[in-house]
N, C-alpha and C positions, 0 to 999 in steps of 0.2 A: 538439372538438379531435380530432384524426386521432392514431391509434396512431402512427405515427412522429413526429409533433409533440411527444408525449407523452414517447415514448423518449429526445427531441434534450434537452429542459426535464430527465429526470432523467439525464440522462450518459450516459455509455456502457453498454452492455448488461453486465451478470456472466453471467460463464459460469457454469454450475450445477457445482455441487462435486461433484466425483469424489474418492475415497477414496486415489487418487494426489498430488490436488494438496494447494498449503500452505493447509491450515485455517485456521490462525491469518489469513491473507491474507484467503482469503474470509471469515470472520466479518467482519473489520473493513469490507469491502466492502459485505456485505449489513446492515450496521448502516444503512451510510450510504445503502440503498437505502430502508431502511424508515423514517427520518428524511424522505427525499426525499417519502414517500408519509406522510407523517404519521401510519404505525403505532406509532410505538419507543416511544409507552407501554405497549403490549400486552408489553414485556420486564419491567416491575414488576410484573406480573399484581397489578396494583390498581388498581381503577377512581378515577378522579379525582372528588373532591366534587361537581363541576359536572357531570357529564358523565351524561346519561340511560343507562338499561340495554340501550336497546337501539339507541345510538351504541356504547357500551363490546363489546356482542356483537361490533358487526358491525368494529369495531376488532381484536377479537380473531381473528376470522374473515379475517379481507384479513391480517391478519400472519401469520397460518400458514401460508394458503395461497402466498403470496407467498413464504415462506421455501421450501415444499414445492416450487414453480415451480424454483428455483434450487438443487435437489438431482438428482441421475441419480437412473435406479431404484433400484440395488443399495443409494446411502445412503438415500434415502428409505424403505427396509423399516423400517428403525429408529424411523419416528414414525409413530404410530398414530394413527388417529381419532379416539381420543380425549383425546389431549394439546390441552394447550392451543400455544400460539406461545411461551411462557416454558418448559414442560417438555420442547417438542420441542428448543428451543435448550440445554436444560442435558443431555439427551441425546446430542446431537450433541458438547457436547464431552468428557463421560466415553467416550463410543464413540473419537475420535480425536483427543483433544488428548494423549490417553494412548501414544498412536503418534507423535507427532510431539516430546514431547517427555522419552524414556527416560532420561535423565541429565542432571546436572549438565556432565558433561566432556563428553559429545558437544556440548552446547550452546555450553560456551567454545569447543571448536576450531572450532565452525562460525564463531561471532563473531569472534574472532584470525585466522582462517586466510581472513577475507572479504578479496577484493580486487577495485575495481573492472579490468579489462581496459582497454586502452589503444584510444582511440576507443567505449570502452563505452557504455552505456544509465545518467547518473546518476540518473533519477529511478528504472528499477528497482534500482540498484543501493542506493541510499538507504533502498527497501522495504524490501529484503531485511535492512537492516542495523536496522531499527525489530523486523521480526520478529523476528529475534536477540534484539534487546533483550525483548520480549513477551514468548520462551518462556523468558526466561530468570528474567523478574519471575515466571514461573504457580510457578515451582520455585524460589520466594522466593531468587533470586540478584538481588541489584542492584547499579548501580556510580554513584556518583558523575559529576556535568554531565563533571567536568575530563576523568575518565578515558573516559566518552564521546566525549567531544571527539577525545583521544587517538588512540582506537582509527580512527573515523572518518576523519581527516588521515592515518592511516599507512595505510589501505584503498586509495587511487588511485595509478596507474602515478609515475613518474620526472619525468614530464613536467607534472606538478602540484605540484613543488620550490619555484617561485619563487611559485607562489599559497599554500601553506604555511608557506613564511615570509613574506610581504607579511600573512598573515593575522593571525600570533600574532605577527611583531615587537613590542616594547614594551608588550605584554599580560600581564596576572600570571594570567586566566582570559578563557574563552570560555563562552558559551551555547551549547548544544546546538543549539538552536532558530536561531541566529545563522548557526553554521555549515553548515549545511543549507541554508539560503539563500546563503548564499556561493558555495555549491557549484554550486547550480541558477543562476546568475548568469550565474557562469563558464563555464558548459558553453554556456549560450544564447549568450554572447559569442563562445563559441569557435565554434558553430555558423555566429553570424553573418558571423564570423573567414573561414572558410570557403570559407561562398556566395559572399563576395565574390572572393574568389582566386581559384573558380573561374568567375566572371564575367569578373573581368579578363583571365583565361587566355584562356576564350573569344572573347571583343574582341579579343583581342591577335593571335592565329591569325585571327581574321576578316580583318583589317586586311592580313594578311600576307598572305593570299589574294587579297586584291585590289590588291596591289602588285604584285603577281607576274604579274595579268592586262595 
């Protein structure tokens, strides 16, 4: 199998973490690379009943270095040779999850004060609103689906009124999970919305152009 075959079968490429970007993101990213690569046992740092010593090595071995692939230099000083893939990962986050997340109240205004922009990105904007939720669990703040929910529906522009109400008319709750799909639904639809218009647009001015000859 060809290196780029390989890359197409586990998704898109992660960028290696810079001490500027959101941790919390990448961790959740690089979980789901070493899932892909059948390491994310090497996170229990316990070998499995079945599993011979020197499968388990070399498990342990491909997940570190693999985590270490997707770090810059400056974070990568912080894990040593001789960590395993379990203590370089509990490193990495007393090093910056401690930075990312200094309070309780910086963390709600981040979450309250999220809004998607009009014409915006909703699957990053969706991230961004999960992370919130993450750093807000690590400093044992949690909220209830409803009030999720809440927060969620009141995040996108004006123009997402009548999907807001068509959504929760006649509803005493919602799932969290529910409306995040709703969401991405919507946005495809309105994509498709669109393309179309500006097809027809295009057709339309065609037509006019050759009436005109």
């Amino acid at each position: 199998m060809s290196k780029r075959k390989m890359n197409a079968d586990l998704g898109p490429a992660l960028k290696p973490f810079d001490s500027k970007d959101d941790f919390t993101n990448w961790q959740r990213m690089m979980k789901n690379v070493l899932i892909q690569q059948d390491l994310d046992d090497a996170f229990n740092d316990e070998k499995l009943a079945s599993m011979k010593d020197a499968t388990w090595t070399k498990v342990l071995k491909k997940a570190k270095s693999s985590i270490e692939i997707h770090l810059t230099r400056s974070v990568r000083s912080h894990i040593t040779e001789k960590m395993t893939a379990h203590e370089a990962w509990e490193k990495l986050e007393n090093v910056y999850m401690g930075k990312i997340v200094p309070n309780k109240l910086f963390l709600k205004d981040e979450l309250f004060g999220l809004r998607l922009k009009e014409r915006g990105d909703i699957e990053d904007h969706i991230c961004r609103f999960q992370n919130c939720i993450t750093n807000l669990q690590k400093v044992e703040e949690t909220y209830k689906d409803d009030d999720m929910v809440i927060i969620l529906l009141r995040s996108p522009p004006s123009s997402f009124k009548h999907f807001r109400t068509t959504l929760m008319f006649g509803k005493e709750s919602l799932k969290l999970e529910d409306v995040i799909k709703a969401l991405q639904s919507y946005a495809k639809l309105d994509d498709i919305t669109e393309s179309s218009q500006g097809l027809y647009a295009k057709g339309k001015e065609r037509g006019s152009e050759k009436t005109k000859e």
